[in-house]
C-alpha positions, 0 to 999 in steps of 0.5 A: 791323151788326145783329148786331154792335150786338146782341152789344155790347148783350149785357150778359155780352159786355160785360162780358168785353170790359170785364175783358179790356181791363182785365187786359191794362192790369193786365198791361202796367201790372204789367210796367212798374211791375216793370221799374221796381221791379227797377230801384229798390226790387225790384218792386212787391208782388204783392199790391198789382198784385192789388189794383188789378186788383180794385179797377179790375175793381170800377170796370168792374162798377159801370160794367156795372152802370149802362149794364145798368140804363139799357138795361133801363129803356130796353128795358121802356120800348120806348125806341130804344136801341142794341139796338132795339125788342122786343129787351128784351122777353119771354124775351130780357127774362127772360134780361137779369134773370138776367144782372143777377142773375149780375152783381150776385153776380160784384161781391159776389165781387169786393167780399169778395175786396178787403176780404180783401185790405185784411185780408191786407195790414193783418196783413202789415205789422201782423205781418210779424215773426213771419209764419214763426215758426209755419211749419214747425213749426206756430206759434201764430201766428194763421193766415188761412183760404186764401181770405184767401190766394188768389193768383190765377194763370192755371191751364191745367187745373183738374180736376187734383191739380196746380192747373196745373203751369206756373203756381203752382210759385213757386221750384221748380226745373226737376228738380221741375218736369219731375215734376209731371205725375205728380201728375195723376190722369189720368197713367199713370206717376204712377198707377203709381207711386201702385199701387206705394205703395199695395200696399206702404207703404199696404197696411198704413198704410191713411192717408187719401187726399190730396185733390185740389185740388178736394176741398181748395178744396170742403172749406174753411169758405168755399169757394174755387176751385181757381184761387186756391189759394194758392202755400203750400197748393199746395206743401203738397198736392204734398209729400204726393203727392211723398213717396208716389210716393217710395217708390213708385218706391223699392219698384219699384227705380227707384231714380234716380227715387226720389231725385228724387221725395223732392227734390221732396218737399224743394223743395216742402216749402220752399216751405211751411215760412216759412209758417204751416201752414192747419188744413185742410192740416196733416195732409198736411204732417205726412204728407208730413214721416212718409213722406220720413222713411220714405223716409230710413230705408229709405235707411239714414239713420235721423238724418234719420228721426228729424228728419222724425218730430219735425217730424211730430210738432210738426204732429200736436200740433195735430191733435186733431179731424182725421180720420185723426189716429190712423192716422198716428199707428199709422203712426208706432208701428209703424216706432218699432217696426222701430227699436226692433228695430235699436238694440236698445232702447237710445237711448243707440245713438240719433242725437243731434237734440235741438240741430237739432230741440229735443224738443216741450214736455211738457204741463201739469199739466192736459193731460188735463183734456179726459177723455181721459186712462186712469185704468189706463194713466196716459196721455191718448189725445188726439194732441197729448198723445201727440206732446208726450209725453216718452217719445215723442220718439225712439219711440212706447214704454209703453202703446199710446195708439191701442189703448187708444182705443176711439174710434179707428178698429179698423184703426189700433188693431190696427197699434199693438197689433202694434207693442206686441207686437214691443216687449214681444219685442224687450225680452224678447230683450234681457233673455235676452242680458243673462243670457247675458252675465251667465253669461260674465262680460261687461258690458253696454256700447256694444255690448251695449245693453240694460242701462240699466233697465227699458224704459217698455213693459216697465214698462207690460206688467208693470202690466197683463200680462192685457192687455199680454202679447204674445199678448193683444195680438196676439190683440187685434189680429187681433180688431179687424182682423176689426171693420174688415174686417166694417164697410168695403166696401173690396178691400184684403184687408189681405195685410200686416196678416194677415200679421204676425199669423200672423207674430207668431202663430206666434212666440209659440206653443209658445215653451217651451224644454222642446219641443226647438224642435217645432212645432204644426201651426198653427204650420207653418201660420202661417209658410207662411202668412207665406212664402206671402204674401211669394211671392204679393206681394213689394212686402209687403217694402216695408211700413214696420216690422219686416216684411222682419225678420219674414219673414226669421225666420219662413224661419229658422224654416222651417229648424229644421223642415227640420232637425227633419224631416230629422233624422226621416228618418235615424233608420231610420224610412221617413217616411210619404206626409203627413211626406214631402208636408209635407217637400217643401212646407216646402223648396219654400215656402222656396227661393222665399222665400230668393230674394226675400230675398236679392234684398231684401237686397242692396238695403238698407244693411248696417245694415238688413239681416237675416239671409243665410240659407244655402242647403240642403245637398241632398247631406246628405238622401242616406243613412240610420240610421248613415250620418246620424249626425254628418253635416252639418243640412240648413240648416247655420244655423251659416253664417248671416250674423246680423242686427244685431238681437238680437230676430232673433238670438235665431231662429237661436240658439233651439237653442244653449246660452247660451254658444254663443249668446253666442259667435256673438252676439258674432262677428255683431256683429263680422262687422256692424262689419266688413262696414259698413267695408267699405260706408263704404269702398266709399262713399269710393271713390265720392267718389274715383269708384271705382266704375261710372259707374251707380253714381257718378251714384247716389251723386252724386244722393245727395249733391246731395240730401242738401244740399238735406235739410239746407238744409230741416232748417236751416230747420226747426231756426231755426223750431222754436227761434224 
C-alpha cells in the first residue's frame, strides 16, 4: 500500500497515467465523432481531433502542475500528505524540481504546438484556395515550416529512413506498402539494391546522400521529431529513396521489381504533389523527379523523360543556396548529352510536351543582376538562371554554366565539361553527314536532321575555341577530376569518371584523316583502358549519359586495330614477340567486352541501342603474303548492325569513302526503322497475349503503371498551368 501511494505521488507517473487516460478519451471520442462525421459532413477534420487533444493534454498539464506544486510545498513544509513525511526531502526533493523542470518544458511545448495549430488552420481557411497551386511545381505561394505541419502518428520505430512503415503511409496502396521495408537502413535487400545504385548511376552522378528521417527533422530551423514528420515531408523523402533502389533493380535485371519500385516513386510522388513543396525537401523531390525520369529513359520512353526533367527543373529553379544544387545540375547535362546523341541534335525529332508541361518562364532583364552572370559566356551560373533558360528547356546546350562556375564543386564541373564535349562531337558528326549528303545530292529532311543551323554549343565553341574545343575540355575536365579526388577522403575511385575520360581521350587523338586510321600507343591504351573497365565493373554500362555508346565505339575501335594488325601480319613480314603479345591482348580485351555488350544490348529498347558488333572471322588469320590478298578483315565491320546515332556511325565508317559512308549510313537508318516495327509489333502481340507468360505479366506491369505516370503527370500539368 505504501509503495502504490508512493508511486501515485510520483509526479511523472501521474502524469503518464493522466495523458494516457486522455488520449484513449481523445480516441475513443475521435472514432465517434468520425462514425458520425462519415454519416453527415464526411468526418471531422483531422486537424481539429489533434487540436482538442492538445488543448485537453494542456488542460491535464496545468492540472499537474498545480497538485505538483501543492506537494511540494507540503513536502518541504514536513506536511502529512499522501506520500508522507521525508519523502520530499533531500535527494528525493532535488529530483522532484528536476521533474517540475521537465514538466514545465513539456507544457511550453505543447503550448507552442497549439498556437502553431491555431496558425495552420487560420491560413487553411484563409487561403485554402490555392493551397495546391504551388505543389508539384514548386508555386510561390508561402509555405509553412514542417513543424507548423506536424501531424502526429504513432510510429513503431523512429531510427529508421521510413518514419513507420504502417502508420504515416496515407493513401499509398498495398503494392507500395509491401516495399517500404526497403527503405530501412538496417534491410539487406533495401541495402542491396541501394550498392547496385551506387556502383552504376551514382558512381558517376556522385548526388548528395538523402537523409534519413532523423537528419531531415534535425536539420530544420526548429527542430522536429521524427514522429511528427508531416505525412507530405514523408512521401517526399521515400520518392527519392524509391527511385534510387529503381534503378537499383533495373541495373541488376530484376526487372519486375524495378516496375515496382519506380510505381512507388509515382504513389508517393502523388502524395506530395497538392502540396507546396518545403525549401527543406525541395532537392530530393527534384531528385527524386530527375531519377524516375532516368529510369523512363532507360525504358526507352524519352517523352516521359523529357516530362519528369522540366518538372525538375520548376523545383531546381528555386534552389539557389542548396547544397548539391550544381551536381544535379552536371547530373542533368550529362544524360542531355546521351540524348543529344540519340536525336541527333535535332528537336524538331524531339517529343512535343510543351502543352502537358508549359516551358518555365525566361528570367528578366535583371536576372543576372546577383553578379552571377559571365560577362565572356553571356550566361549566369546561378541555378534558377540555368533551369528557366530558353534553351535549356529540352536539353542543357551552349556554354557549361556548371564548368564555368569556379564555385561549384570540382567533380560536378568536369561531369559537365564532358558533357560539353560529346556535344561539341556529336555536332562535329552531324556536320560532316550533312557534306556527305551534299556530295549525293541528298537533302537534310526528317530523317536527316542536322540541317537547321548552327547549334547553340556549336556557336558557343566557335566563340571561345581555346577554351571550349572538345580536347581542352576534356583535358579540363580530367584536371578537376584530380582536384576532387586530392581534396576528399572518399573509397569511390571514380571507375566511371576515369573511364570516359580515356574514352573521349582516345577519341580525339590522332583524328587526322591522313593517318589512314593508325593509332598512337596512348591510344591503344586508352580504349583497353576503357574495355577493361567495363570487363572489371559491367554495372559501369548503367551509368546515365553516353556511356553504354562510348564503349560500344571505343570496341569498334578495337576493331579497326585487329584489322589494321592482321592486315600487318599477311604482308610477309613474321610479327615481332611485342605485335604478337599486343595482337593477342587486343583480341582477347575485345571478346570479352563483346559479350557484355551484347548481353546489354538485347536489354534495351532498339531505339537505344548501339552497335551489334560482328564477331572475329578467326578462319581468315590462316595464310600469308599472296594468300591474304582479297581475303576477308579480320572484323568484317561491313556486318555491323549501326546505331541510330550519327556520332557512332561515324566509328564504324571512319575508313570508308563519303559515299560509301553515306550508303550504309542510310541502310542503318533503314534496318533501325525496320527492326523498331518489328519491336512495335511484337509489342501489339503482347496486347493480344502473343507471347510467354513471363513476358506478358511484364508488358501488363508496364502498362498498369504507365496510368499511374500519367494520372501523375495530369496533375502536374493542371498545377503547373494554374
Amino acid at each position: 500500500g505504501a509503495d502504490g501511494m508512493g508511486g501515485m505521488n510520483d509526479p511523472m507517473a501521474l502524469q503518464r497515467q493522466m495523458m494516457l487516460q486522455q488520449q484513449m478519451q481523445m480516441m475513443g471520442a475521435g472514432g465517434d465523432m468520425g462514425g458520425m462525421g462519415g454519416m453527415g459532413a464526411g468526418g471531422m477534420d483531422e486537424q481539429m481531433l489533434q487540436q482538442q487533444m492538445l488543448q485537453q493534454q494542456l488542460e491535464a498539464q496545468q492540472q499537474m502542475m498545480m497538485g505538483g506544486g501543492s506537494d511540494s510545498m507540503m513536502g518541504g513544509m514536513g506536511g502529512a500528505g499522501m506520500g508522507g513525511m521525508g519523502g520530499m526531502g533531500g535527494a528525493d526533493g532535488s529530483a522532484m524540481l528536476n521533474n517540475q523542470a521537465s514538466t514545465q518544458q513539456q507544457l511550453s511545448y505543447l503550448q507552442q504546438l497549439q498556437a502553431q495549430q491555431q496558425q495552420m488552420q487560420m491560413h487553411q481557411q484563409g487561403g485554402s484556395g490555392n493551397a495546391g497551386g504551388g505543389g508539384g511545381a514548386g508555386g510561390s505561394s508561402e509555405v509553412q515550416p514542417p513543424s507548423q505541419r506536424a501531424r502526429t502518428v504513432q510510429t513503431g520505430s523512429t531510427d529508421s529512413q521510413i518514419g513507420g512503415p504502417g502508420n504515416q503511409s496515407g493513401g499509398l496502396p498495398k503494392s507500395v506498402l509491401k516495399h517500404l521495408p526497403l527503405l530501412e537502413k538496417t534491410n539487406a535487400d533495401g541495402n542491396r539494391l541501394r550498392s547496385y545504385y551506387d556502383l552504376s548511376i551514382d558512381e558517376l552522378f556522385c548526388l548528395p546522400a538523402i537523409p534519413t528521417d532523423e537528419e531531415y527533422c534535425a536539420r530544420l530551423s526548429v527542430p522536429i521529431n521524427p514522429s511528427l514528420l508531416p505525412r507530405f515531408d514523408l512521401a517526399a523523402l521515400q520518392a527519392a529513396r524509391f527511385a534510387e533502389i529503381a534503378l537499383g533493380a533495373l541495373a541488376n535485371n530484376q526487372v519486375a521489381l524495378a516496375l515496382e519500385l519506380s510505381n512507388a516513386t509515382v504513389m508517393c510522388l502523388r502524395e506530395c504533389v497538392e502540396e507546396p513543396v518545403h525549401p527543406s525537401c525541395m532537392y530530393d523531390v527534384a531528385r527524386a523527379y530527375l531519377l524516375h525520369g532516368i529510369f523512363r529513359s532507360f525504358r526507352g520512353d524519352m517523352a516521359r523523360y523529357f516530362k519528369y526533367r522540366r518538372v525538375c527543373l520548376t523545383h531546381l529553379s528555386q534552389l539557389d543556396s542548396i547544397p548539391g544544387v550544381e551536381a544535379l545540375l552536371a547530373s542533368i547535362s550529362f544524360h542531355d548529352s546521351w540524348a543529344y546523341m540519340i536525336h541527333n541534335a535535332s528537336e524538331e525529332a524531339l517529343p512535343e510536351i510543351d502543352e502537358a508541361i508549359p516551358p518555365l518562364p525566361a528570367p528578366g532583364a535583371n536576372g543576372g543582376a546577383d553578379g552571377r552572370t559571365d560577362s565572356k559566356y553571356g550566361i549566369s551560373t546561378k541555378p534558377s538562371q540555368i533551369a528557366s533558360n530558353p534553351t535549356n528547356q529540352m536539353w542543357i546546350q551552349g556554354a557549361p554554366p556548371v564548368f564555368i562556375n569556379n564555385e561549384a564543386p570540382p567533380i560536378s564541373r568536369s561531369l559537365d565539361a564532358l558533357a560539353c564535349a560529346i556535344r561539341s562531337c556529336c555536332d562535329q558528326a552531324n556536320s560532316r553527314f550533312e557534306g556527305m549528303a551534299r556530295e549525293m545530292n541528298q537533302v537534310p529532311g526528317p530523317d536527316n536532321e542536322g540541317g537547321s543551323g548552327v547549334s547553340p554549343t556549336t556557336q558557343a565553341v566557335m566563340a571561345n575555341h581555346n577554351e571550349l574545343c572538345s580536347r581542352n575540355m576534356v583535358l579540363s575536365a580530367f584536371t578537376l577530376l584530380q582536384q576532387h579526388e586530392a581534396s576528399t577522403s572518399s573509397v569511390n575511385k571514380n571507375h566511371g569518371h576515369h573511364m570516359i575520360v580515356s574514352a573521349m581521350d582516345a577519341f580525339l587523338e590522332g583524328g587526322d584523316e591522313d593517318e589512314a586510321g593508325g593509332f598512337t600507343d596512348s591510344q591503344i591504351q586508352s580504349l583497353l583502358s576503357v574495355c577493361n573497365t567495363t570487363i572489371e565493373h559491367p554495372l559501369l554500362l548503367y551509368q546515365g549519359g553516353p556511356t553504354y555508346h562510348m564503349v560500344s565505339n571505343a570496341a569498334i575501335l578495337l576493331c579497326h586495330l585487329l584489322n589494321g594488325m592482321h592486315a600487318n601480319r599477311g604482308s610477309g613480314d613474321a610479327p615481332g614477340e611485342m605485335e604478337a603479345a599486343l595482337f593477342d591482348e587486343v583480341l582477347d580485351t575485345f571478346i570479352a567486352v563483346r559479350k557484355l555488350l551484347n548481353i546489354h544490348r538485347r536489354k534495351l529498347p532498339v531505339r537505344l541501342r548501339c552497335h551489334g558488333i560482328p564477331r572475329p572471322n578467326f578462319g581468315s588469320s590462316v595464310g600469308s603474303g599472296a594468300d591474304q590478298v582479297g581475303a576477308a578483315p579480320f572484323v568484317d565491320l561491313g556486318e555491323t548492325l549501326m546505331c541510330g546515332s550519327r556520332g557512332c556511325q561515324g566509328f564504324v565508317l571512319m575508313a570508308c569513302s563519303p559515299c560509301v559512308a553515306a550508303e550504309r549510313a542510310q541502310a542503318a537508318t533503314m534496318k533501325q526503322e525496320a527492326a523498331a516495327a518489328r519491336e512495335a509489333h511484337a509489342q501489339a502481340g503482347r496486347a493480344e497475349g502473343e507471347i510467354n507468360e513471363f513476358d506478358k505479366e511484364l508488358y501488363d506491369l508496364g502498362v498498369e503503371f504507365d496510368l499511374d505516370d500519367d494520372a501523375l503527370l495530369n496533375v502536374l500539368s493542371r498545377i503547373i498551368a494554374t
